[in-house]
C-alpha positions in Angstrom: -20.2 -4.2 24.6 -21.4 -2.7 20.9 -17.7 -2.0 20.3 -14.2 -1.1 21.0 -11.0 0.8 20.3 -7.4 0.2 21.4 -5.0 2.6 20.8 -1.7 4.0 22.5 -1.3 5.3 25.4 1.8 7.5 25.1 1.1 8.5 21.9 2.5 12.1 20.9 5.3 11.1 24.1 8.5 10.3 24.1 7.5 7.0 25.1 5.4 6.4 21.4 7.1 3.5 19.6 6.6 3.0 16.1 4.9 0.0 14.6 5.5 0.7 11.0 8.5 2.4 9.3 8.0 5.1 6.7 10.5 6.2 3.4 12.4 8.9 5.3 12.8 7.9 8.9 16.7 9.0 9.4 17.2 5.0 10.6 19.2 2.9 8.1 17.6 -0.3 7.9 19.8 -2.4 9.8 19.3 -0.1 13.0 15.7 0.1 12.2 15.3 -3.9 12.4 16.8 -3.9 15.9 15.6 -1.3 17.3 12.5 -2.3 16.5 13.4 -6.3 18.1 14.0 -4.3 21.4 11.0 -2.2 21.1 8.9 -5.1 20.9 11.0 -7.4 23.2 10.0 -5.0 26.0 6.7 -5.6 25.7 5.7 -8.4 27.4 2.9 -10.6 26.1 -0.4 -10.9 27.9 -0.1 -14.1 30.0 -3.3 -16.1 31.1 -2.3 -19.4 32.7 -0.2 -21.5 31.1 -0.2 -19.7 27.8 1.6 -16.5 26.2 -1.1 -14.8 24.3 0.2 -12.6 21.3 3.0 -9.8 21.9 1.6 -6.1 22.8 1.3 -4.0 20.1 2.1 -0.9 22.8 3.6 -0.6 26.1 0.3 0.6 27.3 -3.1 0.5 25.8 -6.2 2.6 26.2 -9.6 0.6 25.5 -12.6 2.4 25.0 -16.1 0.8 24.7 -19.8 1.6 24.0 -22.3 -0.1 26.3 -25.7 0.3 27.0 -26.8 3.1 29.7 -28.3 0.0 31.8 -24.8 -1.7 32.2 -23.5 -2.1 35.6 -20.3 -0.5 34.8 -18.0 -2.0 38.7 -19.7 -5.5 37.2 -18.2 -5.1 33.9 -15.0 -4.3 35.4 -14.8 -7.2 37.8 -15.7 -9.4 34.6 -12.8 -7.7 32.7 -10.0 -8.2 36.0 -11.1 -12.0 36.7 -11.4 -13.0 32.3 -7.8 -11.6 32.5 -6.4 -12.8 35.4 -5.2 -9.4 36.5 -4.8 -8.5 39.8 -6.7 -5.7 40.4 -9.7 -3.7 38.7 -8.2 -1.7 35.8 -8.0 2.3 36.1 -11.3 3.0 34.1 -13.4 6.8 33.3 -17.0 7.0 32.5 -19.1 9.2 29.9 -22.3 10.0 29.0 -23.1 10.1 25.7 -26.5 12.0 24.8 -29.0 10.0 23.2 -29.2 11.3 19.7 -30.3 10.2 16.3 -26.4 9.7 15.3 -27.4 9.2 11.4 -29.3 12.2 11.3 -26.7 14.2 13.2 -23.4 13.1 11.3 -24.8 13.5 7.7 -26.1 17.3 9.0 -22.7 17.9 9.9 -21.3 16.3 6.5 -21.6 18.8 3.6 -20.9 18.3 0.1 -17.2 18.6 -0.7 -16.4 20.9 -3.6 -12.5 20.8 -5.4 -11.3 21.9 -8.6 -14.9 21.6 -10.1 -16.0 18.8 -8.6 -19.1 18.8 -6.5 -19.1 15.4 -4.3 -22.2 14.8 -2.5 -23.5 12.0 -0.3 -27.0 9.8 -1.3 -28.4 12.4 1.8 -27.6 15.5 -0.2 -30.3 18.2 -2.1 -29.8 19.8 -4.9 -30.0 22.5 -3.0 -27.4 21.3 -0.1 -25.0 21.1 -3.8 -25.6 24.6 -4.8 -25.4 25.6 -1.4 -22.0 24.3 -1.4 -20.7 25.8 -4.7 -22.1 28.8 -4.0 -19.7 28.9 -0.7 -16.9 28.0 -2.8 -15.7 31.6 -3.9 -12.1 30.3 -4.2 -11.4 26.8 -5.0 -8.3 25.1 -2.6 -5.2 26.6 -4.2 -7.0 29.7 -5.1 -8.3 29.3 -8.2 -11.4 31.5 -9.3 -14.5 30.4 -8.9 -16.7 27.8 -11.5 -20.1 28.4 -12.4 -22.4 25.9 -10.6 -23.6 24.5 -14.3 -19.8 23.5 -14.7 -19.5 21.5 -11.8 -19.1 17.5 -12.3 -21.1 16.2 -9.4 -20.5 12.7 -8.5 -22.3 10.7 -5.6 -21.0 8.8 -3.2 -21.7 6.4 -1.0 -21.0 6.8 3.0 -19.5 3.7 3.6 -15.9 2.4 5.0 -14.1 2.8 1.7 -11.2 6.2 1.6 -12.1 8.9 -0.7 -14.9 11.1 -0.1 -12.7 14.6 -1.1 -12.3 15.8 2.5 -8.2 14.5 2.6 -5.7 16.7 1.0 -4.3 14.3 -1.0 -7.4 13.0 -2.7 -7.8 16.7 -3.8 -4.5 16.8 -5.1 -5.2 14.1 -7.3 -8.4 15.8 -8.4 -6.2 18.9 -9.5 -3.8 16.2 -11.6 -6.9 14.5 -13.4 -8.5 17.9 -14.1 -5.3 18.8 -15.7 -4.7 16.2 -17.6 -8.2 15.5 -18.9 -9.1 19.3 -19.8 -5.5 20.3 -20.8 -5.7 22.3 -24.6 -2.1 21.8 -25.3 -1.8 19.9 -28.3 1.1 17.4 -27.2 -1.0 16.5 -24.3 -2.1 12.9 -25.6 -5.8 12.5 -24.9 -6.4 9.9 -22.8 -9.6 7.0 -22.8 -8.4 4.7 -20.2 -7.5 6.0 -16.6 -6.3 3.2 -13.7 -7.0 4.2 -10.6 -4.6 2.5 -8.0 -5.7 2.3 -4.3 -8.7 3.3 -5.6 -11.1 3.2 -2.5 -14.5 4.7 -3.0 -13.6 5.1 -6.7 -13.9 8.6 -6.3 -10.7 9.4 -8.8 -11.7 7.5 -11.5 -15.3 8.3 -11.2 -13.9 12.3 -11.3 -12.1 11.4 -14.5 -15.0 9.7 -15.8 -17.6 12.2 -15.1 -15.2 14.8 -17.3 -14.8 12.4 -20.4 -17.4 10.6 -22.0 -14.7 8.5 -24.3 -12.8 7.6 -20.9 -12.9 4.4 -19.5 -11.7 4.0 -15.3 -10.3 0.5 -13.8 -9.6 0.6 -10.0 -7.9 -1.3 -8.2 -7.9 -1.8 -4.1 -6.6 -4.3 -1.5 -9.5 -4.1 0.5 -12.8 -6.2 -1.0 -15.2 -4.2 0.8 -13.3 -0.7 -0.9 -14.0 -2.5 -4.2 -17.6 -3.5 -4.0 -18.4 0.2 -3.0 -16.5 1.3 -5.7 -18.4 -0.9 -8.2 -21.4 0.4 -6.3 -20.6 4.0 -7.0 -19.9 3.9 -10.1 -23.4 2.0 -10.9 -25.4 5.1 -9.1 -23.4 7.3 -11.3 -23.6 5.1 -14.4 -20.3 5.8 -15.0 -17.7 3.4 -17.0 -15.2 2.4 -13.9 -15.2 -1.3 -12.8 -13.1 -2.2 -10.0 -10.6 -4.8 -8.9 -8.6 -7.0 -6.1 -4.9 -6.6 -7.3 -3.5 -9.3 -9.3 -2.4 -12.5 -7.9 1.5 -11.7 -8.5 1.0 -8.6 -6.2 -0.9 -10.6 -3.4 2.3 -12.5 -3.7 4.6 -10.6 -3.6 3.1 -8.0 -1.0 3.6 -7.8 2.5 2.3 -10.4 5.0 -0.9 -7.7 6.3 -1.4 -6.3 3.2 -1.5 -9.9 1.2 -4.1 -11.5 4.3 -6.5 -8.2 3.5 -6.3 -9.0 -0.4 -6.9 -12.9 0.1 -9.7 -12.6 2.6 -11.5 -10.4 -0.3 -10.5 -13.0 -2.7 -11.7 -16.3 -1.0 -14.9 -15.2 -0.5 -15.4 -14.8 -4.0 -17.3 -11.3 -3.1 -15.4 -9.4 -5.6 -12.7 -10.2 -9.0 -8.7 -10.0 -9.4 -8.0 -7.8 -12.0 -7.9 -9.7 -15.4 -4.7 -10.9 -17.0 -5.9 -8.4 -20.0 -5.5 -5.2 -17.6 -2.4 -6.6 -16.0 0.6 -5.0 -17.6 0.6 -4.9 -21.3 1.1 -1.0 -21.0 -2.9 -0.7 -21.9 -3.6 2.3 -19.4 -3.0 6.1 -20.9 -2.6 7.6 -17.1 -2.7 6.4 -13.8 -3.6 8.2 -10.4 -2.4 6.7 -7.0 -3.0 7.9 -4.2 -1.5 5.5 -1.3 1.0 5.7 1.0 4.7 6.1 0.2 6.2 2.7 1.4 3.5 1.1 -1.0 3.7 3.6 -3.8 8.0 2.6 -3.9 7.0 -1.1 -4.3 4.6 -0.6 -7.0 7.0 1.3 -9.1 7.9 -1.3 -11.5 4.1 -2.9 -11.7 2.4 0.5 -12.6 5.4 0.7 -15.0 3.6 -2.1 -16.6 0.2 -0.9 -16.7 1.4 2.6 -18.3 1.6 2.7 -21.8 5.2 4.9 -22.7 4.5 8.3 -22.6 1.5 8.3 -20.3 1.1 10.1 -17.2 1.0 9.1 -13.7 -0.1 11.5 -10.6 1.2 10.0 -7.4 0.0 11.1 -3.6 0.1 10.2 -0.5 3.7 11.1 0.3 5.4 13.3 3.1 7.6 15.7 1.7 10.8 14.0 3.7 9.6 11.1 1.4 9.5 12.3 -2.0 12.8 12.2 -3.1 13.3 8.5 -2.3 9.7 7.9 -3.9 10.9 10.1 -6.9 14.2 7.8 -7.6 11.8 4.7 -7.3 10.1 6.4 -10.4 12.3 8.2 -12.4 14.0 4.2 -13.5 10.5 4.3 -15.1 9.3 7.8 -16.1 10.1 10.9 -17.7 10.5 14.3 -15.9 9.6 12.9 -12.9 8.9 15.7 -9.8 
């Protein structure tokens, strides 16, 4: 088998039972917890022998592999009923795939992604794909008028596993906030030479503010250790000023259980640095963009608090609107005019 996918069988039913909670689900916490203990009492754990292997994520699971055309599919199946003991063949569907060049096909289909003059292309990408692309863009997102190609920031990316490549709404809404804040002519708007980029993925964000500044300065920051080492990668191929970061060691503390496992895998094998004690807290950092998730963004209130000098800005995304208010009280103990 080349690889694999579990995922939920009744999902989009009334039978879907959620794994995580979000800010906003009408549940108080105490009902949450138990229903949540039931949920997963129900589902029974996968038992081979003598032994009690795990607790199912899902009452029931679809699993979908990729195997070789030459694979005798009812043999594979046997293999899978006796290696799990069940007792009978699992229900199973079969589908071609045509044999195409699958590089070559996805990166035809992948076109440069233009936002609120930026122009973000992939290492695949002409010039003339890029012009292409601006030329299409008549009327930027939220209508605004078009930008003449010459005044596009183009930034290159690499395709890789890291978030942020410009496609996702909410990575363009924090390209709106930075090009606001960065080409603002309003003379109280303080000018800004170092940007932290929380959640930073690809390092798309701070290489965006970068590529619009050539006093400003980016740090990112990820959990993940392969999101940072593309991130460093990026900004290299752009040779722009962003270097990026595991979290602290207080945050891999203090985090959650999955979240603080992702952040010390990166950090034992010594692929990647924890942000410096320098860049952690002292207020040195003249805006922040953070574009996470809005259980995440809550608990990091009071540590980008720290990071933020007074007075500078921070543009937060990722959130459902049923969230905001809750993520906007977790804030506003911290900020000014907070919305």
């Amino acid at each position: 088998i080349d690889d694999q996918a579990i995922t939920d069988h009744d999902r989009d039913t009334t039978r879907e039972s959620p794994i995580f909670r979000e800010p906003g689900d009408d549940l108080e916490e105490e009902e949450w917890s138990t229903a949540k203990t039931a949920s997963q009492n129900t589902k029974a754990a996968l038992i081979r022998g003598d032994v009690a292997v795990g607790t199912n994520v899902w009452n029931r699971c679809d699993v979908t592999a990729h195997v070789p055309a030459t694979v005798d599919i009812v043999r594979l199946a046997e293999g899978i009923r006796t290696a799990f003991e069940l007792p009978s063949v699992p229900r199973y569907a079969v589908d071609e795939i045509p044999d195409v060049d699958w590089v070559v096909k996805v990166q035809s289909a992948w076109k440069p992604i233009v936002a609120h003059g930026f122009a973000l292309r992939f290492p695949w990408h002409t010039e003339e794909d890029v012009a292409e692309a601006i030329d299409n863009a008549l009327v930027d997102v939220d209508g605004e008028e078009s930008i003449p190609y010459e005044d596009y920031a183009t930034i290159t990316l690499q395709g890789g596993i890291a978030f942020g490549t410009g496609e996702h709404p909410t990575t363009r809404l924090c390209l709106k906030f930075l090009k606001g804040i960065l080409t603002s002519d309003e003379e109280e708007t303080p000018k800004i030479s170092k940007l932290l980029d929380y959640g930073s993925g690809s390092g798309v964000l701070g290489l965006a503010a970068c590529s619009l500044s050539p006093h400003l300065t980016a740090v990112g920051v990820d959990i993940d250790a392969d999101a940072v080492a593309i991130a460093n990668a990026n900004a290299e191929i752009n040779g722009l000023p962003m270097t990026s970061y595991l979290p602290a060691q207080t945050v891999i503390d203090n985090g959650d259980a999955e979240s603080a496992s992702v952040m010390m895998r990166g950090a034992a094998a010594n692929a990647v640095e924890t942000l410096p004690s320098d860049l952690d807290g002292g207020e040195c950092f003249d805006a922040c963009a953070a574009n996470i998730l809005a259980g995440p963004l809550m608990g990091l209130a009071s540590t980008l608090a720290n990071m933020v000098r007074p007075g500078g800005q921070i543009g937060l995304s990722g959130i459902l609107e049923a969230q905001a208010p809750k993520v906007v009280e977790s804030y506003s103990e911290f900020f000014e005019d907070v919305q």
